[in-house]
Every structure is written in C-alpha cells, then in structure tokens.
LUMNUBA-8358 format. One line per 10 residues: number of its first residue (from 1); for each residue x, y, z of C-alpha. Coordinates in Angstrom, 2 decimals, always signed. Each point is the difference from the previous one (the first is absolute). Last residue first. Example, Ala and Ser with C-alpha at 12.3 -4.5 7.8 and 13.67 -1.06 7.14 Angstrom:
LUMNUBA-8358
2) +13.67 -1.06 +7.14  -1.37 -3.44 +0.66
END
This chain:
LUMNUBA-8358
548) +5.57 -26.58 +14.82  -3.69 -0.24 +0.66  -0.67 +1.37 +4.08  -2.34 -1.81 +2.19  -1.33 +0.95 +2.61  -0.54 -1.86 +3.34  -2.96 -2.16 +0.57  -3.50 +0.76 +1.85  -2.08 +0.14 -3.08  -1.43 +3.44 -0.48
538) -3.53 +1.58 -0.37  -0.04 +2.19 -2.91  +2.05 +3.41 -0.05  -1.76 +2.57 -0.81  -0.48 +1.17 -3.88  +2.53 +2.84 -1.00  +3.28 -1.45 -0.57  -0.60 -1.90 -3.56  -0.01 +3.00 -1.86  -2.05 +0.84 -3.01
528) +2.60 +0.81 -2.61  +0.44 +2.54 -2.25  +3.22 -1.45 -2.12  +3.08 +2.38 +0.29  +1.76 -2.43 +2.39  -0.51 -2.74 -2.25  +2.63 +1.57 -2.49  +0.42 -2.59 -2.55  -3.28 -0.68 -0.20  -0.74 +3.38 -1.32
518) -3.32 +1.81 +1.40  -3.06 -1.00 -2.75  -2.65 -1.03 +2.53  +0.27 +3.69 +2.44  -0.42 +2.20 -2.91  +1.18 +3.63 +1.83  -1.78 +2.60 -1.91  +2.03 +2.54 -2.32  -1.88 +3.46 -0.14  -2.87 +1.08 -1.63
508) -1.36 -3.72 -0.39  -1.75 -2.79 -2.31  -1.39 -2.44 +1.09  +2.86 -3.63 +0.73  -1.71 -3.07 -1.19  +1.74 -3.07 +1.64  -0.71 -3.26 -2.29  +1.64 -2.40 +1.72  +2.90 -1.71 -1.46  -0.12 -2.80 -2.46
498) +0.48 -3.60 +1.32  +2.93 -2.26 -0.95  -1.02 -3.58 +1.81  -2.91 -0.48 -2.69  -2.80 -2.45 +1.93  -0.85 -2.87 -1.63  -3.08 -1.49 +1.64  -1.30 -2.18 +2.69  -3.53 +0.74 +1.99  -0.72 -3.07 +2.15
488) -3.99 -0.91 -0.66  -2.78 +2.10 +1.74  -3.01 -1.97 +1.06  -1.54 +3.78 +0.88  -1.16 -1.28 +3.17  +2.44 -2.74 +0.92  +3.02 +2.52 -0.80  -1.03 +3.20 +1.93  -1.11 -2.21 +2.87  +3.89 -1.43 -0.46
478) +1.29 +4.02 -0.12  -2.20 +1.06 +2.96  +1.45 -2.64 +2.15  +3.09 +0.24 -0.66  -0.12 +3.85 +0.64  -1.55 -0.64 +3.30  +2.77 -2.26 +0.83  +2.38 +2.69 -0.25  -2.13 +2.65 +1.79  -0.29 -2.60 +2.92
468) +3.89 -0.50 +0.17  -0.24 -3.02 +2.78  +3.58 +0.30 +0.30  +1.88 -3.06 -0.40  -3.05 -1.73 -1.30  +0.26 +2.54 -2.76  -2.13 -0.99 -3.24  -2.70 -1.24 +2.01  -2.81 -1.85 -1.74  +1.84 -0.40 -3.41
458) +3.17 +0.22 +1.28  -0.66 -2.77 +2.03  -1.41 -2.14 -3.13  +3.21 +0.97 -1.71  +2.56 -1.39 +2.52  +2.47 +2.72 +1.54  +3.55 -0.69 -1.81  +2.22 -0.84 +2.44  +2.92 +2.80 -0.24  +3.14 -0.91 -2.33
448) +2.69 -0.89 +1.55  +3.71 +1.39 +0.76  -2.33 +2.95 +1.45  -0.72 +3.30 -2.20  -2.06 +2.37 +2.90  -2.50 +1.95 -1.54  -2.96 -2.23 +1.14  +1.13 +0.60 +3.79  -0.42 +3.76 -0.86  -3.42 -0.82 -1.29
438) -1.14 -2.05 +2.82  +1.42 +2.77 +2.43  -2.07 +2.55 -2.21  -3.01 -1.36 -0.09  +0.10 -0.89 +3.99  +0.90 +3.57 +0.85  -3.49 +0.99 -2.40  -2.24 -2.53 +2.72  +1.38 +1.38 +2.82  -0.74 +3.02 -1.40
428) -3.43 -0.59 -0.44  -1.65 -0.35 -3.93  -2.57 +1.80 -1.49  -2.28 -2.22 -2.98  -1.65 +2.36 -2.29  -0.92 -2.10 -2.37  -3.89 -0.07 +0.54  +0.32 +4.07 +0.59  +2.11 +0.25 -3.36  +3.74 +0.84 +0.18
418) +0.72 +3.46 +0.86  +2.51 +2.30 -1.89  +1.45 +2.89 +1.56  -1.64 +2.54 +1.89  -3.60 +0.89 +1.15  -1.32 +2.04 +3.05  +2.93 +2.44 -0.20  +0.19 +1.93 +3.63  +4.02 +0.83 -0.65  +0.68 -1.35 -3.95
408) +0.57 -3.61 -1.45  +1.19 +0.23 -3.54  -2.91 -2.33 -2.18  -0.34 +2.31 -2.87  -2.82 -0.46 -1.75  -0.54 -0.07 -4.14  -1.53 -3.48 -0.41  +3.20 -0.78 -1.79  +2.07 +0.52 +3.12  +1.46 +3.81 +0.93
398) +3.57 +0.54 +0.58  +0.74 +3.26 +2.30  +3.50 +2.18 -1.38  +3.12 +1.34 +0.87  +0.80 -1.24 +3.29  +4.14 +0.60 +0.88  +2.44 -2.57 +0.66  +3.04 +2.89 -0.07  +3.40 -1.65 -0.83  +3.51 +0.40 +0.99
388) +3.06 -0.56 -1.18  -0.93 +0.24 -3.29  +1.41 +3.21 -0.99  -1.38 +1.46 +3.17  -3.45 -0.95 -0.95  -1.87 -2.82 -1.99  -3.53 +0.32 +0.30  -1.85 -2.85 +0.74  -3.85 -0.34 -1.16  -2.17 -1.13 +2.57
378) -3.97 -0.86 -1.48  -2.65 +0.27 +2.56  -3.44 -2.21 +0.81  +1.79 -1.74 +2.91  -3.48 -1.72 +1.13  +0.86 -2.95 +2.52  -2.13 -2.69 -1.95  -2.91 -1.05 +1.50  -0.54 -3.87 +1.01  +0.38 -3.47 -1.50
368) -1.66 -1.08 -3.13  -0.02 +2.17 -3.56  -1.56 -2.12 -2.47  +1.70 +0.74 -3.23  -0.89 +1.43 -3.41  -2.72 +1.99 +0.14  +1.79 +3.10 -1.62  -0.38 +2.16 +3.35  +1.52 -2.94 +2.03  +2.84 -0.68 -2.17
358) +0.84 +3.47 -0.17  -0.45 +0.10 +4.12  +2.12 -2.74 +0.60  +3.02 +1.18 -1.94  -0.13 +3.33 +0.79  -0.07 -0.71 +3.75  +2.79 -2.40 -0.58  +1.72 +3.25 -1.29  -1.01 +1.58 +2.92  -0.87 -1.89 +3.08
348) -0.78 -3.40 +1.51  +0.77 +0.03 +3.92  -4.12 +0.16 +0.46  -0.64 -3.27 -1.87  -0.29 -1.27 -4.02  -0.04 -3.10 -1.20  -0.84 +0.26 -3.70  -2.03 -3.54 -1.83  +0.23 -0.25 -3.44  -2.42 -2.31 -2.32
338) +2.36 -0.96 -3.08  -0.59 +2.86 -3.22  +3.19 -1.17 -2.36  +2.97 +2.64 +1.29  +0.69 +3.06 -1.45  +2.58 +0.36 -3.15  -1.63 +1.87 -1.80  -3.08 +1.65 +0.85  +1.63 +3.24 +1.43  -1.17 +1.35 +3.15
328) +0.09 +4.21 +0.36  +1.87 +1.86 +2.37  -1.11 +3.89 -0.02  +2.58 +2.86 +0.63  -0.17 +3.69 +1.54  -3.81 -0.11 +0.01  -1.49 +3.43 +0.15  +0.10 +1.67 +3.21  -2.19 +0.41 +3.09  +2.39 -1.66 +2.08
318) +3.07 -1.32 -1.73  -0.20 -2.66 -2.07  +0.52 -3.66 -0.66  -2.12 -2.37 -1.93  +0.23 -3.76 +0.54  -0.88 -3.40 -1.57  -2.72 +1.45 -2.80  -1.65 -2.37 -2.62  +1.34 -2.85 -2.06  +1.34 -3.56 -0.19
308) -0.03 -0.20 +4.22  +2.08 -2.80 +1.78  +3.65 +0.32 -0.90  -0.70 +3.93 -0.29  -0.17 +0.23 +3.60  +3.23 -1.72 +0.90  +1.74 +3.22 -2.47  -1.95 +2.33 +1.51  +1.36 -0.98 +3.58  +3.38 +0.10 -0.98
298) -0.58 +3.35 -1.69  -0.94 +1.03 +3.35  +2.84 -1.23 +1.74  +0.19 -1.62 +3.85  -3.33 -0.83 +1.44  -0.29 -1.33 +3.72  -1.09 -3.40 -0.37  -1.15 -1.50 +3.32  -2.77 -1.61 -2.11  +0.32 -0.30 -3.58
288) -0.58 -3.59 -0.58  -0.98 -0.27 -3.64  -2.10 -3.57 -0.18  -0.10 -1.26 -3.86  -2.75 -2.53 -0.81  -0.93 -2.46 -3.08  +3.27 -0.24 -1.12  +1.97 -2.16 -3.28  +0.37 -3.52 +0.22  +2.09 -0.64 -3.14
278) +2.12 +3.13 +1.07  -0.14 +3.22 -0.89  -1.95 +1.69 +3.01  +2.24 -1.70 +2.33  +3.37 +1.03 -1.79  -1.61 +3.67 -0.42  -0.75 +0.22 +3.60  +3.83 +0.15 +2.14  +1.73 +1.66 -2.54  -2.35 +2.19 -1.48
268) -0.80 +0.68 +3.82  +3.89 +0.87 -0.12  +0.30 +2.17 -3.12  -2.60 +2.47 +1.75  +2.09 +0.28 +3.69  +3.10 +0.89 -1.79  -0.26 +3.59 +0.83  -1.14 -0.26 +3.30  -3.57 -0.39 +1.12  +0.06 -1.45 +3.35
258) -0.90 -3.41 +1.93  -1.88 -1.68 -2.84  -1.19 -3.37 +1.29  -1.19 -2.21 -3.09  -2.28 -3.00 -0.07  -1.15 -2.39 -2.63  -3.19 -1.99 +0.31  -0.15 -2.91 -2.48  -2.67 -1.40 +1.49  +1.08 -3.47 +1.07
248) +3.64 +1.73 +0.02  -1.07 +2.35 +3.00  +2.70 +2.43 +0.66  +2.21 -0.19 -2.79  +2.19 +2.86 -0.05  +3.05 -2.11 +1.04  +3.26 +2.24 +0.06  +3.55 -1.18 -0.12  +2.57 +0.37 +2.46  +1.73 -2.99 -0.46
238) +1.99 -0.90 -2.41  +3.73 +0.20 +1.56  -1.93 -2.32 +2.96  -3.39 -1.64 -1.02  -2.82 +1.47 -2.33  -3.46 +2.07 +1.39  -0.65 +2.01 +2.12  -3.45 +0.59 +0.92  -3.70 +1.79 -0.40  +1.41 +2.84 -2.07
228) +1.94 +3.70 +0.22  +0.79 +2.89 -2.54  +2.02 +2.99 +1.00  +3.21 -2.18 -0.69  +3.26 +1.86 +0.71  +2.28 +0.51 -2.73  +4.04 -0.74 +1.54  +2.49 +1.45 -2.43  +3.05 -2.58 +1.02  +2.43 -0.86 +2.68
218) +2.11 -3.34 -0.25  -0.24 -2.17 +3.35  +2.76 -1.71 +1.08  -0.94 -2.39 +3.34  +1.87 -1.23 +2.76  -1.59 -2.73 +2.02  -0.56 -0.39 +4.41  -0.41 -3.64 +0.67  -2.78 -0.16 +2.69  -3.07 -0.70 -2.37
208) -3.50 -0.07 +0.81  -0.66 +3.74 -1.63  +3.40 +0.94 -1.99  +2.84 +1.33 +1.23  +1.24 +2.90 -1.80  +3.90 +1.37 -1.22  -1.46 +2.65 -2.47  +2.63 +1.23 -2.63  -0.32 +2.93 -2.49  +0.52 +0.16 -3.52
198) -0.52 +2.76 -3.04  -1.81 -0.58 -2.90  -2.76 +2.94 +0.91  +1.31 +2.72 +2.70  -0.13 -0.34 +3.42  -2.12 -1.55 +3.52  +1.26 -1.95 +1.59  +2.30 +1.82 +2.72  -2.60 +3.28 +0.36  -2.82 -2.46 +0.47
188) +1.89 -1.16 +2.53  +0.94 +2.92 +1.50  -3.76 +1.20 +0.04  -1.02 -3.23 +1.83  +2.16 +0.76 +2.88  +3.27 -1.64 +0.17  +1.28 -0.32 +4.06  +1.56 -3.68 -1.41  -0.12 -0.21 -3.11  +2.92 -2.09 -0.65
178) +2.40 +1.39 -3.42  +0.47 -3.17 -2.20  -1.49 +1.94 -3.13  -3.42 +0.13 +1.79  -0.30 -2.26 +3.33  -1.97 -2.17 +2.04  -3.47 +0.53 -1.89  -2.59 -2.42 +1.26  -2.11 -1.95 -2.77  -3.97 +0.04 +0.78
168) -0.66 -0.13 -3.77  +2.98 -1.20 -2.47  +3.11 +1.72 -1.32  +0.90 -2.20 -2.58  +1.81 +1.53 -2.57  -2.84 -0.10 -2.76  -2.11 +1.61 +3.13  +2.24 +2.71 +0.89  +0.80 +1.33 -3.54  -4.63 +0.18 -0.36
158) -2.20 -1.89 -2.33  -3.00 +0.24 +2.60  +1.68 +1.87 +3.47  +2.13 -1.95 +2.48  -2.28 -0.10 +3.25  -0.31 +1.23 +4.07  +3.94 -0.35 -0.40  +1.08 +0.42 +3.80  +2.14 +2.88 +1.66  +0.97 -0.94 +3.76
148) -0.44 +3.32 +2.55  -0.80 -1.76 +2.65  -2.93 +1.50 +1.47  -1.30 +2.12 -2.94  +0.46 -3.09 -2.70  +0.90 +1.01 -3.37  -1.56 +0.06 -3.30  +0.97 -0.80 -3.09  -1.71 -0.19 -3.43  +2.06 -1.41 -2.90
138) +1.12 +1.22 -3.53  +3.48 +0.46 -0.27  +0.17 +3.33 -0.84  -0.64 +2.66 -2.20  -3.35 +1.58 +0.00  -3.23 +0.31 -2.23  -3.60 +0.09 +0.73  -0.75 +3.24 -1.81  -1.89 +1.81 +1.97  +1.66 -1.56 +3.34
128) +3.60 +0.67 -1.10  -0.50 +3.51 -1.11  -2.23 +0.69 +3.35  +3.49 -1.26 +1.59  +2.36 +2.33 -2.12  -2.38 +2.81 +0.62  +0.16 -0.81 +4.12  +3.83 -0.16 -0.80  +0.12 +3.49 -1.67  -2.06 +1.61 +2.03
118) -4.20 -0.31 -0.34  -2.32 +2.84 +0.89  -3.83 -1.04 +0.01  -3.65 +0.68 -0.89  -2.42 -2.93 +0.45  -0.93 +1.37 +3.23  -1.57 +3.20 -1.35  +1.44 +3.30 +0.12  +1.07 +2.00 +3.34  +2.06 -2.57 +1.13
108) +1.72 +0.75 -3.72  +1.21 +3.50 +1.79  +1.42 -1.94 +3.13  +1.74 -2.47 -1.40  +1.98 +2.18 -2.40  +1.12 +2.25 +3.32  +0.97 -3.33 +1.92  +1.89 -1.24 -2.85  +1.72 +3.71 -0.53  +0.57 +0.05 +3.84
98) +1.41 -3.56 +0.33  +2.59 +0.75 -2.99  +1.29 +2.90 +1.62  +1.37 -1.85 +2.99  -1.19 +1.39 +3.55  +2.64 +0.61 +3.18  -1.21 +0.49 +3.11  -2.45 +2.48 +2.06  -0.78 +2.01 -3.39  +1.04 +3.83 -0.05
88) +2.17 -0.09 -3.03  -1.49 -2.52 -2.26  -3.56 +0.08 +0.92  +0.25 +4.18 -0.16  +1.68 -0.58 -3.37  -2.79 -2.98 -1.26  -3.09 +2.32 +0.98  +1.64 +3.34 -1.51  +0.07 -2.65 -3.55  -3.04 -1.14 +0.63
78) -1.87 +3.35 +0.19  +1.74 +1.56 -3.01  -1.13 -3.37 -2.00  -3.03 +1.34 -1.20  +1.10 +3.45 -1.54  +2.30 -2.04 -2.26  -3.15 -1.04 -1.96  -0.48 +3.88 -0.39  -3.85 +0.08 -1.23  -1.09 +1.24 +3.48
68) +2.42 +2.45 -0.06  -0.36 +1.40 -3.77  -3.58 +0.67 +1.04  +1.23 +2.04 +2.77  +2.87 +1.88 -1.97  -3.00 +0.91 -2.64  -2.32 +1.62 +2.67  +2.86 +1.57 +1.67  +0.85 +1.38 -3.93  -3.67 +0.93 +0.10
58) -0.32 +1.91 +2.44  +2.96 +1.94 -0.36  -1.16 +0.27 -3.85  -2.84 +1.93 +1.91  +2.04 +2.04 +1.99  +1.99 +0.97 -3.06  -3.10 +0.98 -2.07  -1.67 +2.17 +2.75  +3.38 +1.86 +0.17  +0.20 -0.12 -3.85
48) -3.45 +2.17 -0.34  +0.83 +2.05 +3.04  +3.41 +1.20 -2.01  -2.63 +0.15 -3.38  -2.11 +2.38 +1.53  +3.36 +2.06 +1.27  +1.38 +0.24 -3.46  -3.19 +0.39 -1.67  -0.01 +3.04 +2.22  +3.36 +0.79 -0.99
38) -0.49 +0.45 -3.86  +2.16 -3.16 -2.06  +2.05 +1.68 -2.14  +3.24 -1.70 +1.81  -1.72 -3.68 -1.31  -0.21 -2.31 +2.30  +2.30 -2.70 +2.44  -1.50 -0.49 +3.00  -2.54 -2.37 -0.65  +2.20 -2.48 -1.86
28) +3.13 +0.44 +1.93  -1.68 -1.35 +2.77  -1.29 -3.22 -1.35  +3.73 -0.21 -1.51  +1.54 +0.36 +3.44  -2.58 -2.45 +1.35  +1.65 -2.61 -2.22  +3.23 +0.84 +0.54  -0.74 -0.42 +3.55  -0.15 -3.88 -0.70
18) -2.56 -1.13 +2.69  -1.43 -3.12 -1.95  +3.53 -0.67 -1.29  +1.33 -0.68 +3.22  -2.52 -3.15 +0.94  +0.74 -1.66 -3.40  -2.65 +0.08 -2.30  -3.29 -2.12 +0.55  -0.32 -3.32 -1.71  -2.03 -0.19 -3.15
8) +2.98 -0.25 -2.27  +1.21 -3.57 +1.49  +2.35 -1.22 +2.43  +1.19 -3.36 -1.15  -0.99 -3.20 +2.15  +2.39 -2.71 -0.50  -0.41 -2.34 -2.93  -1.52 -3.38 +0.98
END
C-alpha cells in the first residue's frame, strides 16, 4: 500500500496563513489613490477601509479557525504534550513503544471490536492463520504445567515429523542434543522451528517404550488442513488420512470445516468430489460448521458456490450505500444436488455465517443446531509502517441473499442465522466440552487406525462418544429425507478446474476496495472476517497445543 501523500485540499502551512505580506498588500490596496482625489472622498473612503479591515479581521480569524479543525497535525498536539509530561515527570521509566501501542489501542477502543492494531509478529501470525502456511516440522506440542515435559499431542496429515516418525504421545528429551531442561514452550518452538529443507534433531521416547531414539526430521512448507472427517484413516508414514463417510449404508458424507483459509475450497473438492464420483456416488452431505469462527470472505464465497448454480452469495456495503461488490454462483462446476444438512451453533460466525445463510436463503440446506454468533462486518487490513505494521480495520457490512444483515447490535432482537424452530436443537456446555474432546481425540494420528464405528450405530447415534444430539439429528433428517423421496445415490462427473465467481463490482467516483479479488500472493491485503471475535466455546481440560 503506498503511503499516504498529502493532498491539495489540505490547509496551508500554519505560517503562511498569517503571512504579513499578505496584510501589507490588503493595506496597500485601500491606501493607495489617486493625488486628485478631493479630501472628503479622502476621509469617506479612510472609514470605508477601516470598516473593510475589521471585517477581513473577521474573516481571516474565521479562515485560521476553519484551517484548525482541518489541520490533521492539529490532532496530535495533545498527544504529543501527553507523551513529554509522561516521559519526564513519570514515577519510572516508560519505553516509547508501550505509549504508541497503548495510544493506537485506545482510539480503535472507540470503534467496533472487530477493529485492531497488529505489530509485525501479530501480522506475521494473522499471515500464517489466513493462509494456513508455516515452516516447520509439522507437529502439535504441548507441555505439562507441573513438570514442565513437552509431549507430541500429534504429527500433522502428510507432515516432515510424521514420515520421520515422530508419533502421538512421544516425549521430547532433547533438540539437536541440547537437554531441555528449564525450556519453556517458546524456546522450543524457537529450537525447531526454521527454514524449509533444513534439519533438526528430536531425541524422543515414544509412548510404552523406555529406549529413548534420535530422530532427523527435514523441515518443509507445512499447509494446515481446515477440513476435518469422521476418522483417520491409513497406518504409520500413511496415516493421517480423512474418512468422510459417515454412514456407508446411506452414503452420508461428513465434513468439519474449522476456518475459511485460503485453501479451505480445494480441500472439500478434495475430500467430496472422490465420493461424489465414485460407482456409489452420495445421497447425503453433513457440513459441520459449529465452533467455526470464519477466517476469509472470499474463502467463504468460494464453499458457497460449490452448492448454489446461480443467485446472490453475499453483498457488501457500507450503510446506506450502494453495493460495493456482489458475489454471484456460477453453474459450473457446482456439485450434483445431494440433500445437505449445515450444523450451525452460537460459536459459528462470519464467513461460516455466509456460508449457512446463502444456503439457507436459496433452499438448499437444512440448517440444524442453534444461532449463529452474528459478525455481519467485513475487516480489511491495511498495511502500515512499510509493512511492519498493519491496521485490521471494518470497511464494510455483508448482507445474505435475502438482503439482511445478520451483525448483532446492543438491544438487537434478531442476529445471525437461526435454524428452524423444529431444528433448533441448543446444546449445554457440558455437552459442547464433550464435542470438542471427542474431536480433539479424533485428530490424533496413532500407529493404528481408529475402530471404525459400525454403520447401524451411526445410523441411530452417530457419536456414542458424545451423544452429539445435533449430529444425530442430521442423520436422521437425511435417511427420512431418503425413504420419503426414494432418492437413489447421486454420482456424476464433476470438473476439478472451476471458474471463479462472478463478483460484479458498480460503478464508483472513487476506487472501492473489492474485498474477493485481493492478490493471493499477499494474503495480508485480503478483507478478511476474523476468526478472533466469537467467544471462546467451552474448553476441554488439556494443555495447548502449539503446530511446529
């Protein structure tokens, strides 16, 4: 992003609006005449310029006001006598850096919630999470509070760690032969992580075993997977593979999206198009979007258009404006017409928001589950400090096809996007922490594959771990959907190289900000709705973990 210029409409400099030379030539103006002039004239037109003179006085103090408030310099006089009298009369000593953080904090406090300052590393860090990229060796770790001993919680699908055989529930002795002892979990990371191709070398023990073994592990590009199924799949080096298939009697697939990154899209191609193509084909897809706290918007488009052949996805604009862009579906490419189910809950927001509520507005899904948080904003970042820093700013409210805009506001009655009242199914949090302790233990790659849940089970209760009630309402609906319609499996060639959405762009006075076409190259340009906003879900009790 260039860097702001001052333009012609800005007021003069401060010492030109009280250039004497200016007054001088006022003055000469009315006192200057001709000598032939007769003296009473002479004294008429003294008054005259006397009147005139206090009324230019007028005015000039008029002017220098107006120039004032339009002096963007004017605003900072207060916070620059605000940082000198902190700096020389403050108790103890106060870095610079603290004050201009604390001063940007404070004037986006006065905006909305979704508006934010990043530094460098928290830019480098919303980079990573956008685009679901980071060089490592591709493992979560956590480490234990009492004693301080780092564990793998699990290699990651396809990952350096995993080929070299870094398996779940191994305990890390030692990186590069160096003992880390008194380590916290930020030195560690520090110590594995580095640049793509090179090595690093993790002296583990693995779970059961006694015999400490030294591994080499290779670095790489790591992509993390946005896209989640029933169970892993594959043994050892292979492992880490997805089954979508919940219920194979019925040929019900099911997806977990957990954000909307870049490469979010490309993976429910991956994970649906293989189902829908084969001999068998699908007669019910389950999108499990609960818990999902958005990510990118053109991410969220781009899921969208899998499932709707024309119409509306989103609009965005500002309030009582035009539409600054419209996303429209595209028939090619979108999936054959199976029954879809959306699982949606309170921790659901933004982009999944978009998601769900297309769908709903075009009829095509059942919504079950509960409403959606209602982030009804579009963030775009603005690079600043020759990107060193970045300003996550709201630009714009996205409206659904229907035209409404689901943003939650103080005293609102209605907000984001409600299931139906017969599939409106609220859980307790007892009930979510259970969800998401099943679905951490589902993430784990083991030296074996998980027992595959029988299909009649699924078919009554698709979680026994869990009792997921939303879950097994969706089953439910999808098999009723089945015996009353007599529906047959739905398998057809779908083209894996889809055409973009259609984003129509009106016409404006001045350059509009088009949040679907930002470069891919530069994900911290794209608008974004960001995954920080929703509150935090109900937690499992286990420590964090941090990929690597």
């Amino acid at each position: 992003m260039p860097p702001m210029r001052i333009s012609a409409d800005m007021p003069p400099p401060r010492e030109r609006q009280n250039d004497p030379r200016q007054l001088a030539c006022y003055h000469h103006l009315f006192m200057t005449r001709s000598k032939s002039m007769q003296k009473p004239r002479r004294s008429l037109l003294i008054a005259a310029a006397l009147v005139g003179a206090v009324t230019f006085g007028v005015y000039l103090e008029r002017a220098q006001s107006a120039a004032n408030n339009r002096d963007p310099y004017k605003f900072f006089d207060t916070l620059v006598d605000l940082r000198a009298q902190i700096l020389r009369n403050y108790v103890e000593p106060v870095e610079d850096q603290k004050l201009l953080k604390g001063a940007v904090n404070g004037m986006l406090g006065e905006l909305d919630q979704y508006s934010n300052y990043f530094t460098k590393e928290e830019l480098a860090a919303f980079d990573r999470a956008t685009r679901g990229q980071f060089s490592g060796i591709g493992a979560e770790i956590a480490q234990d509070p009492q004693t301080g001993v780092f564990t793998i919680v699990t290699p990651m699908e396809d990952s350096p760690a995993l080929k070299a055989g870094i398996l779940a529930g191994d305990r890390i002795l030692k990186v590069n032969g160096e003992s880390l002892e008194g380590f916290s979990l930020k030195d560690l990371i520090g110590r594995i992580s580095g640049p793509p191709d090179s090595q690093v070398k993790l002296t583990v023990v693995h779970e059961g075993d006694k015999n400490p073994v030294e591994l080499t592990i290779t670095r790489a590009a790591i992509q993390v997977k946005s896209i989640k199924g029933v169970r892993h799949t594959g043994d050892g080096a292979d492992a880490g593979a997805w089954d979508y298939m919940l219920v194979p009697e019925h040929r019900i697939a099911y997806v977990r999206l957990t954000n909307f990154m870049d490469n979010t899209a490309d993976e429910l191609d991956n994970a649906l198009l293989p189902l829908i193509n084969s001999k068998q084909g699908l007669r019910g897809i389950i999108l499990d979007l609960r818990f999902n706290p958005g990510g990118l918007l053109s991410a969220g488009i781009d899921v969208s258009d899998r499932f709707l052949e024309s119409g509306t996805i989103v609009s965005t604009r500002k309030p009582g404006g035009k539409n600054d862009f419209i996303a429209e579906a595209k028939k090619e490419g979108t999936y054959p017409r199976v029954p879809v189910v959306v699982l949606v809950n309170e921790y659901s927001a933004s982009a999944a928001e978009i998601v769900a509520g297309a769908l709903k507005d075009h009829n095509r899904a059942v919504l079950i589950g509960t409403r959606t948080f209602g982030k009804g904003s579009v963030q775009n970042l603005i690079t600043l400090d020759n990107g060193n820093a970045a300003l996550k700013l709201t630009t714009q409210y996205y409206y659904l096809p229907s035209g409404r805009n689901i943003a939650k506001r103080k005293d609102s009655d209605t907000w984001g996007v409600d299931p139906e009242p017969a599939f409106n199914i609220p859980l307790s949090d007892a009930e979510n922490r259970a969800i998401l302790q099943a679905r951490s233990r589902s993430e784990v790659i083991r030296k074996k594959p998980t027992t595959t849940v029988p299909a009649t089970q699924v078919s009554t209760q698709p979680n026994t771990e869990t009792g997921d009630r939303q879950l097994a309402r969706a089953v439910e609906v999808l098999i009723a959907y089945q015996a009353f319609t007599g529906e047959k499996p739905v398998a057809a060639e779908v083209q894996t190289t889809r055409p973009s959405v259609t984003v129509t762009v009106p016409p404006a006075t001045e350059p509009a900000s088009q949040p679907a076409s930002a470069p891919a190259t530069t994900p911290a340009t794209q608008p974004a709705t960001i995954p920080d906003t929703p509150p935090a879900p109900p937690a499992p009790p286990a420590e964090p973990d941090v990929p690597q």
